[in-house]
C-alpha positions in Angstrom: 0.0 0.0 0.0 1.4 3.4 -1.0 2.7 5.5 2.3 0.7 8.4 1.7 -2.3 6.2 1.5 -2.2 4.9 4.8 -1.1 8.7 5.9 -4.3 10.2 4.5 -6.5 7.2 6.3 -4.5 8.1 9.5 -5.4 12.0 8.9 -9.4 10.8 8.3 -9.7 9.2 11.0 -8.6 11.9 13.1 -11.1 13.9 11.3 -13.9 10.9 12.2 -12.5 11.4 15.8 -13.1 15.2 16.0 -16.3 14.8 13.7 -17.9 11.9 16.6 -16.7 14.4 19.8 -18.3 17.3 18.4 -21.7 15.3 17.4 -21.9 13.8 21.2 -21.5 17.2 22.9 -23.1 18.9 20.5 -26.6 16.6 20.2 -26.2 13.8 23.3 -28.1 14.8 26.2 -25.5 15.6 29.4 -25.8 16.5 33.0 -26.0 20.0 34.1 -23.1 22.4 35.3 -22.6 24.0 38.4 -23.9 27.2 37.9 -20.9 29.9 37.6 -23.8 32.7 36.7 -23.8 35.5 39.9 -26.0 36.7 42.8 -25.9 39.8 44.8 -24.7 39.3 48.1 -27.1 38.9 50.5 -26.5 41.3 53.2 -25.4 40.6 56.9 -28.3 39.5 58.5 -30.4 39.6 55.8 -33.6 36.9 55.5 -32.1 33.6 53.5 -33.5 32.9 50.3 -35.6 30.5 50.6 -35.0 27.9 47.7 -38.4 25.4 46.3 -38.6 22.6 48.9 -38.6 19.4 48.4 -39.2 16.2 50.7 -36.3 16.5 53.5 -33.5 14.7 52.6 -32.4 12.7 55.0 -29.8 9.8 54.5 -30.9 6.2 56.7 -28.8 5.5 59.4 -25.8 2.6 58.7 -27.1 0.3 61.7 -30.6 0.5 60.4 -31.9 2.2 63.9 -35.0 4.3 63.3 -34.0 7.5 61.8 -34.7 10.6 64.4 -36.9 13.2 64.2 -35.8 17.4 62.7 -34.3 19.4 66.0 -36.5 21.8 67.5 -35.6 25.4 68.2 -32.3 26.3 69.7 -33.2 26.7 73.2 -31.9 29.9 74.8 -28.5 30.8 75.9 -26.8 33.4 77.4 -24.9 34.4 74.5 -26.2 37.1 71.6 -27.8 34.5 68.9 -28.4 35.3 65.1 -32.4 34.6 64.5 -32.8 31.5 62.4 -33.4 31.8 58.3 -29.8 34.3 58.1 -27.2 34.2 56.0 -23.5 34.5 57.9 -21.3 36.1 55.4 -17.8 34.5 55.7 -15.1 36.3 53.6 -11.3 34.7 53.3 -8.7 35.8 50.6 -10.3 33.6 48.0 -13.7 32.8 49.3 -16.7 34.5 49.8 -19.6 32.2 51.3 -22.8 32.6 52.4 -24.2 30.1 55.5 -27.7 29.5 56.5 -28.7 29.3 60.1 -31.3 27.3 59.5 -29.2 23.5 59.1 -25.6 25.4 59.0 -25.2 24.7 55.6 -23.3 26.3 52.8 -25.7 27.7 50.1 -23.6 30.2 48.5 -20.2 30.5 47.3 -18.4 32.8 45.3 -14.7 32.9 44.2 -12.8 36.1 43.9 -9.7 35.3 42.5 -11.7 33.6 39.4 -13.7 36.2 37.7 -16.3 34.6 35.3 -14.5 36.7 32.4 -11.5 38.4 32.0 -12.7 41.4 30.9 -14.9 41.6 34.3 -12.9 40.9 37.1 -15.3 42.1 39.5 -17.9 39.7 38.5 -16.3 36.5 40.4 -17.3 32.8 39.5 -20.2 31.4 41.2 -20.6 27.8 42.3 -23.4 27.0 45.4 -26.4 29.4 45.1 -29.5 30.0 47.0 -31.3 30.8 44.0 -34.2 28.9 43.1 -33.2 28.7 39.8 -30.1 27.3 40.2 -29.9 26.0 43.5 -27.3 23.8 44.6 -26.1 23.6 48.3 -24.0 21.6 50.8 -25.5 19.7 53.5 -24.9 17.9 56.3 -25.5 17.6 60.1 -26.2 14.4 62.4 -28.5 11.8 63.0 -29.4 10.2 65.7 -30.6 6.9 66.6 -34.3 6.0 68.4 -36.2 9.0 68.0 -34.0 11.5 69.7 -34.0 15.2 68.1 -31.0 15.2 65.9 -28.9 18.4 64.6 -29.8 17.5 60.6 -29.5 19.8 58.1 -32.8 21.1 58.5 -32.5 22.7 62.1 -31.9 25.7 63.5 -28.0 26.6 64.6 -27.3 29.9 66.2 -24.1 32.0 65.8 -22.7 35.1 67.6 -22.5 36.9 64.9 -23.4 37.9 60.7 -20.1 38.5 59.5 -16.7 37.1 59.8 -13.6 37.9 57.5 -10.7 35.9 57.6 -8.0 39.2 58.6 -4.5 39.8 57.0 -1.9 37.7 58.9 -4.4 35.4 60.1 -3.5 31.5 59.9 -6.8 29.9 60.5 -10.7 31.3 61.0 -13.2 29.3 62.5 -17.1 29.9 62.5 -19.0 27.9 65.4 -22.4 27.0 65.4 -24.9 25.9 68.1 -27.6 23.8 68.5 -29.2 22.3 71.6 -31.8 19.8 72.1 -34.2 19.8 75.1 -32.9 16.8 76.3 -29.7 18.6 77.3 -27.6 17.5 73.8 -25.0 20.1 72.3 -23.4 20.5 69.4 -21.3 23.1 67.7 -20.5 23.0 63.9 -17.6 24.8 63.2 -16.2 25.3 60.0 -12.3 26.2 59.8 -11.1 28.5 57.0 -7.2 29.0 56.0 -5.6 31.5 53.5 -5.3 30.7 50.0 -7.0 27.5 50.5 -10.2 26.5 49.3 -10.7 23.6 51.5 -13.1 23.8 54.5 -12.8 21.9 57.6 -15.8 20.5 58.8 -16.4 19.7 62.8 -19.0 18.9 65.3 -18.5 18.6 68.7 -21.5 16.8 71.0 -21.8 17.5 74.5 -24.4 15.1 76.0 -25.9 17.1 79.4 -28.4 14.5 79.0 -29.2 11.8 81.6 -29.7 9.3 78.4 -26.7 8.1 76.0 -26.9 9.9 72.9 -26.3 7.9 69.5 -25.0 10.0 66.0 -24.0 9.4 63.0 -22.3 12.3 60.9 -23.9 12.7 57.2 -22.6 14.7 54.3 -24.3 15.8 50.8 -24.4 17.7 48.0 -27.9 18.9 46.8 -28.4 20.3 43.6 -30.9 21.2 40.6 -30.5 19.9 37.6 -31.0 22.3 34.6 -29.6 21.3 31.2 -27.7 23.4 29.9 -27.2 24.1 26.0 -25.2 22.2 23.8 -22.8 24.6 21.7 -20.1 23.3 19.2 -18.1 26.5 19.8 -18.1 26.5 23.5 -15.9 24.0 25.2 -17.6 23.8 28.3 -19.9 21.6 26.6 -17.0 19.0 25.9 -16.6 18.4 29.9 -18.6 16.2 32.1 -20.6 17.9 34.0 -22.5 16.2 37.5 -21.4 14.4 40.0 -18.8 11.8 40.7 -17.8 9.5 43.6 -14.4 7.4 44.4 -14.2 4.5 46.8 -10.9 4.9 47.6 -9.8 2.3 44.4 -12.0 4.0 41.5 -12.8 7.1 40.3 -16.9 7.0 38.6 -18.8 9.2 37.0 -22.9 9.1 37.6 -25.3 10.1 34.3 -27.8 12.3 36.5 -30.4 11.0 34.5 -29.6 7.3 35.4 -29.9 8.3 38.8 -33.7 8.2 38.5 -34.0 4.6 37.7 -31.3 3.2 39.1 -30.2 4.8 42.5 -26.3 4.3 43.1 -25.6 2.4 46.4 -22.0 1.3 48.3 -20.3 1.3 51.4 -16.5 2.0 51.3 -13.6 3.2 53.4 -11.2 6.1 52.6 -14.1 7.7 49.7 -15.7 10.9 48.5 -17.7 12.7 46.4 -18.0 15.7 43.9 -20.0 18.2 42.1 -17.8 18.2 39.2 -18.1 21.2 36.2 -15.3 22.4 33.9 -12.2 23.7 35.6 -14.7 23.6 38.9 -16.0 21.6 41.6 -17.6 21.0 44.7 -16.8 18.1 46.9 -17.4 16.3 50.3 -14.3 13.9 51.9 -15.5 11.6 54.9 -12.2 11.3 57.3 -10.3 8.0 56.1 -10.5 4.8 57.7 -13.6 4.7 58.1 -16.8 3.1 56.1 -19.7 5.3 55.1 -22.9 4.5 53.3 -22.5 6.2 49.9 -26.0 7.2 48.0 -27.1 8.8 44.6 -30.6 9.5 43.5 -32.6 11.8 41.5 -36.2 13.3 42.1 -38.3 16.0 41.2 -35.7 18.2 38.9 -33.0 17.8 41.8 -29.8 14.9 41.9 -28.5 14.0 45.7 -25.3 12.5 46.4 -24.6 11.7 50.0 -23.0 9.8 52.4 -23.5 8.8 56.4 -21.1 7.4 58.7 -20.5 5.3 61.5 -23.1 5.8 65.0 -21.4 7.1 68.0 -22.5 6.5 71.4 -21.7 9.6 73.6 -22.6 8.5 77.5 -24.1 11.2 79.8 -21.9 13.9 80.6 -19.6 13.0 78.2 -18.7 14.5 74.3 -17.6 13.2 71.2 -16.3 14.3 67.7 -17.2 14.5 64.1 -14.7 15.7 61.5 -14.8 15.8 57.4 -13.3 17.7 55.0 -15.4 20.0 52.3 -13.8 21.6 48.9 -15.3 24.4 47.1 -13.2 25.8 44.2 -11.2 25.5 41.4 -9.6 22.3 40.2 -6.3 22.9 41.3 -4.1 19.7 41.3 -1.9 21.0 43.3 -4.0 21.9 46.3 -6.4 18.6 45.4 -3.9 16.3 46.2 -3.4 17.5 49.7 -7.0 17.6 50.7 -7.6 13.9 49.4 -6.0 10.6 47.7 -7.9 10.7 44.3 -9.2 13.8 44.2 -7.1 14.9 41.4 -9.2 12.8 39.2 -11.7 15.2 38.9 -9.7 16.7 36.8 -11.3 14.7 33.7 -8.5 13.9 31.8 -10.7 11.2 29.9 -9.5 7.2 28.9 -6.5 8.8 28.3 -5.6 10.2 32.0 -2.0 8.4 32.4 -0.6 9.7 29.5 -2.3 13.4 30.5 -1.5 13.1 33.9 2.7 13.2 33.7 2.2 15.6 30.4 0.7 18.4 33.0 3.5 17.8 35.6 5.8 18.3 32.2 3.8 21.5 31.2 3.6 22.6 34.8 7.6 21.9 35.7 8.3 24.3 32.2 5.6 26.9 33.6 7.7 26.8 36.9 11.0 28.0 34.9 9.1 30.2 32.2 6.2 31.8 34.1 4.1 31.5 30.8 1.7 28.7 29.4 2.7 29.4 26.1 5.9 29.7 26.3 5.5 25.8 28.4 3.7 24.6 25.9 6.1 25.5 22.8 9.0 23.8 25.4 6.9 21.3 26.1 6.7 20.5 22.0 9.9 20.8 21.3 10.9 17.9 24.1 7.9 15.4 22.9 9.9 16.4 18.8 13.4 15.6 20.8 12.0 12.5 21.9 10.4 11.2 18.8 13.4 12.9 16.7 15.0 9.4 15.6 11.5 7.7 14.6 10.8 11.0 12.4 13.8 11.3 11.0 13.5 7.4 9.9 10.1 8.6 8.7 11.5 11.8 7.1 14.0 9.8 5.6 11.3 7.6 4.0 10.1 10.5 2.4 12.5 12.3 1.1 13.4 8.7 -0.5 9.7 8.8 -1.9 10.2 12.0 -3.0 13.6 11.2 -5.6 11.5 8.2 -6.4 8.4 10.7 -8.4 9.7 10.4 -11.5 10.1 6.5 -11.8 6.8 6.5 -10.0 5.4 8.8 -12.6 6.7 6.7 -15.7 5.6 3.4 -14.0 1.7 4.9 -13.5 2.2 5.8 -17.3 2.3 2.6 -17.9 -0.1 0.4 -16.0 -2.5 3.4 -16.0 -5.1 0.7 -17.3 -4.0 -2.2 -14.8 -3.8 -0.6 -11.2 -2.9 -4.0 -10.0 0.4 -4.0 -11.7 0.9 -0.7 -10.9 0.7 -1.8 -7.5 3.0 -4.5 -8.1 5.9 -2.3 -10.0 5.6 0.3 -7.1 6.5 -2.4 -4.4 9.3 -3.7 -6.6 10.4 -0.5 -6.7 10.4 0.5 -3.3 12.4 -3.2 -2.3 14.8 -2.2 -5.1 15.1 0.9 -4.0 15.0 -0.3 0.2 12.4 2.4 0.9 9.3 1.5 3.3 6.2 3.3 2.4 4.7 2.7 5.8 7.3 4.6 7.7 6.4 8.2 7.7 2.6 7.0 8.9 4.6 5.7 11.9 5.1 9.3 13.6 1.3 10.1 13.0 0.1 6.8 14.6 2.8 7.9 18.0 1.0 11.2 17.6 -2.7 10.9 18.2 -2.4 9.6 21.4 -0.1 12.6 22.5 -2.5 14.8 20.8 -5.9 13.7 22.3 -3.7 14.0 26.0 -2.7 17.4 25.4 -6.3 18.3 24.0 -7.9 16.9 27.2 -4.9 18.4 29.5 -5.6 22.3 27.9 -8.9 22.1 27.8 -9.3 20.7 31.5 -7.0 22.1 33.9 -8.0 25.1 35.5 -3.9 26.7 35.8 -4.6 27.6 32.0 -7.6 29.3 32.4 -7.7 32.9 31.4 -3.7 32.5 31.3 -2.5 35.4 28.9 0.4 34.2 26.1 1.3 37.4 24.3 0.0 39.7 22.2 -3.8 38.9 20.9 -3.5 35.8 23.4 -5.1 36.6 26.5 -6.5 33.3 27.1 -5.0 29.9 26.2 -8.2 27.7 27.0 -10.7 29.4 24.9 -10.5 30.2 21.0 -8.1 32.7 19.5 -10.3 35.7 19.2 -9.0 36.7 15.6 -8.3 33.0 14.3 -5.0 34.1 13.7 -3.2 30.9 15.1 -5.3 28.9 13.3 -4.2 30.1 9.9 -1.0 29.9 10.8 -1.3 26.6 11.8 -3.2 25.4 8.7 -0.4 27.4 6.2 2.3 25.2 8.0 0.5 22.1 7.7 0.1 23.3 3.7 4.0 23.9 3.5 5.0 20.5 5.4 2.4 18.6 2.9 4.7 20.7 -0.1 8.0 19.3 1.3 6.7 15.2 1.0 5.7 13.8 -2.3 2.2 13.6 -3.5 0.1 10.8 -3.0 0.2 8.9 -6.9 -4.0 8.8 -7.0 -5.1 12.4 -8.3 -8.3 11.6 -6.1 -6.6 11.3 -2.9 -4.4 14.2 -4.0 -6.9 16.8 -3.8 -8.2 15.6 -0.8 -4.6 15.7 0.7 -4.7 19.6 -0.8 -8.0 20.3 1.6 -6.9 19.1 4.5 -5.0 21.7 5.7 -8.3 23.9 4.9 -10.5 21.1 7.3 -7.9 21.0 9.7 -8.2 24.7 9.5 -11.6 24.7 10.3 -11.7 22.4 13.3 -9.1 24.1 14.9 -10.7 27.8 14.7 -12.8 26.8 17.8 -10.1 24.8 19.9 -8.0 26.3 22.9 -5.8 28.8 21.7 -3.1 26.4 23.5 -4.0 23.3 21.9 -3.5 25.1 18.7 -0.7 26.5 19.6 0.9 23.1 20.1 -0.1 21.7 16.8 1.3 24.8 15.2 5.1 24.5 16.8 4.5 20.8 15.8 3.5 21.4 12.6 6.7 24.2 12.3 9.4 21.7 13.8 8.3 18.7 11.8 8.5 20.7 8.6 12.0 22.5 9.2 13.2 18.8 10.2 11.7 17.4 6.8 13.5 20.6 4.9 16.9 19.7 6.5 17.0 15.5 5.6 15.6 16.6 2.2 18.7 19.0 1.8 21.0 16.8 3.0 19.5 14.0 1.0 19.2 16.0 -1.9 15.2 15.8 -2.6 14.4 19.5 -3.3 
């Protein structure tokens, strides 16, 4: 088979590859994305918005015991107390949250540092609202065993005040909140905030002043609406997943929201957790490790749950007991990921292809360290995949500059058998074992390619260090699409010149379909990640001044 052949079958199916991922996030139906629209801040001590209700939520209790009953009002202490159904406002260098008296839950979070668009840096990313249109919420509290009242996420926690702000110098802030039963049970939910960190600590302390032992179980769960969102070719939002995942401490899973409804997802693990995911966002709830909660999914009446309930504890009269968890609201920073739990990194939806993307960020991210600019990391990064690869393409460059001093004969032999392609066929392979000249070589580098190509598409387009990161000039933003489709034309006018410097394919149909390519390719690329773009343009420029050079030394001008 002739070596351009197989090159133009490689270069359609990467065509039929692009062609099937736009289709499927284009027309299949997906789950919805956290919302990164914005509210107005609701104002200390304003009235919570009150989001549609539906049937409490409230997970069964690991031992089977019979599930207790929602707290009643805080009973009254001697210190100043915020009136249930407030918002406290809790403001740290790169959150800005909103927390509801009545259950203690977060239902509002905003994150300065990542504006929804460059040009508006005062309008910040979005990702837990109130709103009724696009609620979505974490919950939690405990449950208690036989009836007794339990601190759920449905009852009302007091606070000493409407408005804390983590100060300048300040290593740690905490926000505490009480609830006590009539039976004499405590417990204060406090919620620890660090700078720079977007993890929250999650604790409950239970002081039993009761004269029976008290049994609780600590639950966890994200709550959410479900609005599809639209599908755009152009927007590449729409090519991640979007909804929530889970890991139990092995495997990382993905749940279709709409599955949910039929099938509810069940298991009890050790060492888990589970996410909100969105692109280059997420929302996520770790249990502490070592010990095995009861992990759910479901989906009812417009809304998906994912949530999770731990072990009971018995606390004695006059004695206390702790609950602690880990929450993460943010951007998906590997980085920072890593540190809050094992796995957690793989929300970072690198795809089937996640080991080869993994170590290509770490590569990307080592250059950024030394260069201080994605673009600049990424052109390095190119250049070490060509050093690597350099003795497979130059065999392959080899190939075809030898193809290319071979035209001529070529020519005269398709004069010839231009009536008996089969003989054709047969002259050309004598020729090229005459000649010791392997068609198939220059596919070779292609083949090696795709796989680095559909990693670095998957690594640009997911991790959230490139977003909104400026390269120069006309690039201010590496993970969307060049704004003037200037890269793209440069990358198509290389891939034009390359196809100039290796001999034409001998069928005049696949010729001219060889000529359009560059124009298709052209095309597809207009409306990738400036990045991705970027890398397929130093490609494109390194792979063609390495063909010119073994054509000049080889003499195939």
């Amino acid at each position: 088979m002739d070596n351009l052949r197989i090159f133009l079958w490689v270069g359609l199916l990467m065509l039929i590859w692009l062609t099937v991922q736009t289709w499927q996030t284009t027309f299949a139906p997906k789950p919805a994305g956290i919302s990164t629209t914005t509210a107005t801040p609701a104002a200390p001590g304003a009235a919570a918005t009150a989001p549609v209700q539906a049937p409490p939520e409230l997970p069964a209790l690991a031992e089977g015991q019979a599930p207790g009953t929602p707290a009643l009002a805080p009973a009254a202490t001697a210190e100043p107390v915020v009136p249930a159904t407030t918002l406290i406002r809790v403001r740290t260098d790169v959150l800005d949250l909103a927390i509801d008296a009545r259950g203690g839950n977060i239902v509002d979070a905003k994150l300065p540092t990542y504006p929804v668009h460059k040009d508006q840096p005062n309008v910040p990313v979005e990702l837990l609202s109130p709103e009724p249109s696009r609620f979505f919420a974490f919950q939690g509290g405990l449950r208690a065993a036989g009836g007794q009242p339990e601190a759920n996420h449905l009852a009302n926690f007091t606070a000493t005040g409407t408005d804390f702000t983590l100060e300048p110098g300040a290593t740690e802030l905490k926000v505490p909140l009480r609830w006590e039963s009539p039976t004499g049970v405590v417990v204060t939910k406090t919620y620890t905030f660090r700078p720079g960190r977007f993890q929250i600590d999650l604790d409950y302390t239970v002081e039993n002043n009761g004269a029976e032992p008290y049994q609780a179980a600590e639950y966890l769960q994200l709550h959410r609406l479900f609005t599809p969102h639209k599908q755009s070719m152009i927007d590449v939002e729409t090519y991640s997943f979007n909804g929530p995942v889970t890991y139990d401490g092995n495997k990382y899973q993905k749940l279709d929201v709409e599955d949910l409804a039929g099938a509810p997802f069940s298991q009890s693990v050790p060492n888990g957790w589970f996410a909100a995911i969105q692109h280059h966002f997420l929302a996520a709830a770790v249990p502490p490790a070592g010990e095995t909660w009861n992990y759910a999914g479901s989906f009812a009446e417009g809304r998906f749950l994912v949530s999770a309930i731990g072990p009971l504890q018995v606390i004695p009269p006059a004695g206390s007991a702790t609950f602690s968890s880990k929450l993460f609201v943010g951007p998906k920073l590997q980085s920072e990921l890593k540190t809050v739990a094992p796995g957690l990194e793989l929300t970072v939806d690198y795809g089937r292809l996640t080991l080869l993307a993994q170590p290509m960020f770490w590569l990307l991210d080592t250059m950024h360290g030394f260069v201080r600019n994605w673009g600049l990391a990424i052109i390095l990064v190119t250049l070490l995949i060509k050093l690597v690869f350099y003795k497979l393409s130059e065999t392959s460059g080899r190939s075809m500059a030898g193809m290319r001093k071979l035209q001529p004969r070529m020519k005269a032999l398709q004069e010839r058998y231009k009536d008996d392609r089969q003989a054709m066929s047969t002259a050309l392979m004598e020729l090229y074992k005459k000649e010791k000249i392997n068609p198939a070589a220059g596919c070779l580098p292609m083949l090696v390619q795709i796989p680095f190509f559909i990693s670095f598409y998957w690594v640009l387009l997911e991790s959230v260090e490139m977003r909104q990161a400026p390269f120069a000039l006309w690039i201010t933003d590496l993970s969307s699409k060049d704004p003037f489709f200037i890269l793209p034309l440069l990358m198509g006018a290389a891939m034009f010149f390359q196809q100039k410097l290796n001999p034409p394919p001998p069928d005049p149909v696949q010729a001219k379909m060889m000529q359009i390519m560059p124009i298709v390719f052209t095309g597809f690329f207009a409306f990738f990640p400036a990045g991705l773009v970027l890398y397929w343009l130093t490609n494109s420029v390194l792979s063609m001044a390495q063909q010119w050079r073994i054509n000049k030394v080889l003499g195939a001008d």
